[in-house]
N, CA, C and O of each residue as an XYZ file, in Angstrom:
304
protein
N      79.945     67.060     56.056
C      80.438     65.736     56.407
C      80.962     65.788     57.829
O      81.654     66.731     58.214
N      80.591     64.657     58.693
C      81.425     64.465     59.806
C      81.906     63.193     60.293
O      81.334     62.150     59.977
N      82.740     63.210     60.909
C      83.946     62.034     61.967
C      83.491     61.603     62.826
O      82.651     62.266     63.433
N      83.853     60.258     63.277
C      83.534     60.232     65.137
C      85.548     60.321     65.250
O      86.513     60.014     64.551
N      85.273     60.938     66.587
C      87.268     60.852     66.910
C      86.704     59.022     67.562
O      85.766     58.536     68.194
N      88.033     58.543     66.872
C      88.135     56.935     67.486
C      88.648     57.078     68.478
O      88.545     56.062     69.165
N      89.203     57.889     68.963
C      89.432     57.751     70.809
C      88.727     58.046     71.806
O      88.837     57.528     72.917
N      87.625     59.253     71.359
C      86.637     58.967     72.447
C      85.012     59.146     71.718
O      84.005     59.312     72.407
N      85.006     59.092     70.568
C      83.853     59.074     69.773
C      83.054     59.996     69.439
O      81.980     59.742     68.894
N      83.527     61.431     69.763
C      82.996     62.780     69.652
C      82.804     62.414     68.261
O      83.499     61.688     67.550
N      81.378     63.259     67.911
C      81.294     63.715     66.376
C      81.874     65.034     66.035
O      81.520     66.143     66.435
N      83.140     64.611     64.959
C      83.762     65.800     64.441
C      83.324     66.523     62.798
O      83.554     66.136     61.652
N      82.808     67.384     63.193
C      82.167     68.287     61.581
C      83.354     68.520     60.867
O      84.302     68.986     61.499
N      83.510     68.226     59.385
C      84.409     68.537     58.784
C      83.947     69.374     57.240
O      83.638     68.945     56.129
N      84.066     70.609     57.758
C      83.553     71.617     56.737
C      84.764     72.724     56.643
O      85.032     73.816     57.144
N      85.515     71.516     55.421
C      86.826     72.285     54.895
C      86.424     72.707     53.785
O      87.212     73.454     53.205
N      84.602     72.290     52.832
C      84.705     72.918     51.807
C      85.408     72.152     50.729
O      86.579     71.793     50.610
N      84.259     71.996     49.916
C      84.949     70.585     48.566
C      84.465     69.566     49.476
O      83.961     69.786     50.577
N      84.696     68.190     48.819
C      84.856     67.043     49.185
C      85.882     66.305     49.366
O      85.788     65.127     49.709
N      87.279     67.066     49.105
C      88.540     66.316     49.273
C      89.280     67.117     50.913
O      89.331     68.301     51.246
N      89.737     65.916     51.594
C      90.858     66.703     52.227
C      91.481     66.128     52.978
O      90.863     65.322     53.673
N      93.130     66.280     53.214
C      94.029     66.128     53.511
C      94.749     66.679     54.926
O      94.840     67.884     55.159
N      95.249     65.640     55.845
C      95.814     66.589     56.770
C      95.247     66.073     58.419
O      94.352     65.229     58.460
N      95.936     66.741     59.984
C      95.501     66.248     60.985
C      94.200     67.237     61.466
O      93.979     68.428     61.247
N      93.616     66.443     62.047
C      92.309     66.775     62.804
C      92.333     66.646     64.299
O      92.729     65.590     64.792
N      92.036     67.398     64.871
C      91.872     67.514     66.375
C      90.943     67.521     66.810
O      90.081     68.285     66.377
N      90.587     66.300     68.330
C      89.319     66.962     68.320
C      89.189     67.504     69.604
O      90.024     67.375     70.499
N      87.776     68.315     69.707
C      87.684     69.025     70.191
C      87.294     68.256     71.824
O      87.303     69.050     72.766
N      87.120     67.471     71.999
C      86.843     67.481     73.681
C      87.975     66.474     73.964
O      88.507     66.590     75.068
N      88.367     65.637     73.256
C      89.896     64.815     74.147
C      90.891     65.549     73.780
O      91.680     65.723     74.709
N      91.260     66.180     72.571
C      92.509     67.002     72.163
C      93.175     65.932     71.777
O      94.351     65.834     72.128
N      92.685     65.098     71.128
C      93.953     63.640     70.449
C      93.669     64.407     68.577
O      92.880     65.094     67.929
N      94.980     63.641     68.464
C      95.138     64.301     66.691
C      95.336     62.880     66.160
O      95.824     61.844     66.611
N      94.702     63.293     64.910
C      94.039     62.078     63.739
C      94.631     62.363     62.468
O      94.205     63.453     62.086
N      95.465     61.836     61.609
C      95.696     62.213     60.123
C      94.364     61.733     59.592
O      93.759     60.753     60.024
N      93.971     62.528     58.607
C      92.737     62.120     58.065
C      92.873     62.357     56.555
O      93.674     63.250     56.279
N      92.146     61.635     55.300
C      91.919     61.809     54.158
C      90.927     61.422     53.697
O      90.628     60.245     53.899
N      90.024     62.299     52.881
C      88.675     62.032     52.902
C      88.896     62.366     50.877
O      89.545     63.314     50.434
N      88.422     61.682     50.306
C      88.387     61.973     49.036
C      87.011     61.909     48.056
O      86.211     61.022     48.354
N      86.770     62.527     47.243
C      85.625     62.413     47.022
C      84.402     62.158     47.690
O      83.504     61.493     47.174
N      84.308     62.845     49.227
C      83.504     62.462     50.017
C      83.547     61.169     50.954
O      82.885     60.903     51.957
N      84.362     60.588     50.416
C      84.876     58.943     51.102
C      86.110     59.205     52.111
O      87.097     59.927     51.967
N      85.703     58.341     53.219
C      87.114     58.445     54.475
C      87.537     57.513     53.957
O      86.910     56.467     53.787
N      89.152     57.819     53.474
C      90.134     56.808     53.115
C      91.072     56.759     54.063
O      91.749     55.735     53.962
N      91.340     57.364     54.826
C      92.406     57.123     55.998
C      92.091     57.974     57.211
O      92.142     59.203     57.242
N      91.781     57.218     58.140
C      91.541     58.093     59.800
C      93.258     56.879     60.414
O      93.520     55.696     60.193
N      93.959     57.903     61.144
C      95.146     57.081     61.547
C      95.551     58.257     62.855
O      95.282     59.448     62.699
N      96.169     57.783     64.031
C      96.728     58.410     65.183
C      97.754     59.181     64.601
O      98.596     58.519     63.993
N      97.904     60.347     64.622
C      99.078     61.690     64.371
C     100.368     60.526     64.811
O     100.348     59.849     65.839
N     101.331     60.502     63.883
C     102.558     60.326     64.675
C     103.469     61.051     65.508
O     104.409     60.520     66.099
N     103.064     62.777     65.566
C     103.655     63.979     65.943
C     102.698     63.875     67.619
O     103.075     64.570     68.562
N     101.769     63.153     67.721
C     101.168     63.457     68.762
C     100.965     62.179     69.666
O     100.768     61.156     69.010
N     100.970     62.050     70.826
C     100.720     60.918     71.583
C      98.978     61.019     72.257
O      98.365     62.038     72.574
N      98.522     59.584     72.315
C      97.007     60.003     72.847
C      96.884     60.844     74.551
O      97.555     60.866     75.583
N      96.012     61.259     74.206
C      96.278     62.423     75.735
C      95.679     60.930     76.697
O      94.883     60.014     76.488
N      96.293     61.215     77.446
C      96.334     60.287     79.008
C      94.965     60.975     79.886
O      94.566     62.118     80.107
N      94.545     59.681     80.213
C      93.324     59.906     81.410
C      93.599     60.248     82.529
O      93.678     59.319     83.333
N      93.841     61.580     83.034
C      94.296     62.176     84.048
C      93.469     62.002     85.332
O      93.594     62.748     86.303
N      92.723     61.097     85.277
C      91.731     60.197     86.297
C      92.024     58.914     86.238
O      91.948     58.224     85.221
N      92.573     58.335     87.969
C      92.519     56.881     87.793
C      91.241     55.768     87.781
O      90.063     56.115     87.865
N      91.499     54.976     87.713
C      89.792     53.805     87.141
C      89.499     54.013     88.500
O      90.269     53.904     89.453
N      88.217     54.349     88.497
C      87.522     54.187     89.750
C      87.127     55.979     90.500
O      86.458     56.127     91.522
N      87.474     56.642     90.033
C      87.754     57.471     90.988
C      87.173     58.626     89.832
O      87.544     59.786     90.013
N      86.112     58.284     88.439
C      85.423     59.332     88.267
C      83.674     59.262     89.232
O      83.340     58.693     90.271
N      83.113     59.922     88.494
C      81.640     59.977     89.048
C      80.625     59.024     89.113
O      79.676     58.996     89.896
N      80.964     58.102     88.053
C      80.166     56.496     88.196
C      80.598     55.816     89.460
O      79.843     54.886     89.743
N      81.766     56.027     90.464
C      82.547     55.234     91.412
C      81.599     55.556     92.235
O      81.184     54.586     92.870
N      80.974     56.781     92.526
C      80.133     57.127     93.741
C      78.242     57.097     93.835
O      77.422     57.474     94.672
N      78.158     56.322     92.262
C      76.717     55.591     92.015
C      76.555     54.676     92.584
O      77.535     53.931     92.553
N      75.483     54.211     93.313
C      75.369     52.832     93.978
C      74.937     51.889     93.093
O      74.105     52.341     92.306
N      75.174     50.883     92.962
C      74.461     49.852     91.510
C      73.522     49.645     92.632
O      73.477     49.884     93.839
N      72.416     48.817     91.245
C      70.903     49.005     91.597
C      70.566     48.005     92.614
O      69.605     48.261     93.339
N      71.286     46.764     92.806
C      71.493     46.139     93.840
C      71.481     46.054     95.014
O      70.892     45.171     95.637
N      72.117     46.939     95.485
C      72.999     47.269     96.677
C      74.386     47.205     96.663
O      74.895     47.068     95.550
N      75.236     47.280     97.773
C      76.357     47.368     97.890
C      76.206     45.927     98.114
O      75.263     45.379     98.685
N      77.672     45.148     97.388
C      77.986     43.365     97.577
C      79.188     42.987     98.426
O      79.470     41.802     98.604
């Protein structure tokens, strides 16, 4: 069975073994934590860790690698 993380949509594999489980999930490329409960194979609760805050975009808008693509246009 797997997750998408709702904060940045990574697919997270969840091979705890059984179909039930309880508890936070991390994922692996933003590092944000998720309480999760999956029961009988069913997601019954994906919710933001209250122990954890969402990790901050340590890049301001504009200033990753799409900023220095030219749209197909031209410059306006």
């Amino acid at each position: 069975m797997s997750l998408r993380c709702f904060y940045c949509g990574h697919c997270l594999p969840l091979d705890q073994g059984g179909d039930t489980f309880h508890g936070p999930l991390r994922c692996r490329v933003c590092k944000n934590v998720m309480m999760v409960r999956v029961e009988r194979g069913l997601l019954r609760v994906m919710a933001p860790c209250p122990q954890a805050a969402p990790n901050p975009d340590p890049a301001p808008l504009g200033a990753g690698p799409a900023a220095l693509v030219p749209s197909p246009g031209g410059p306006r």
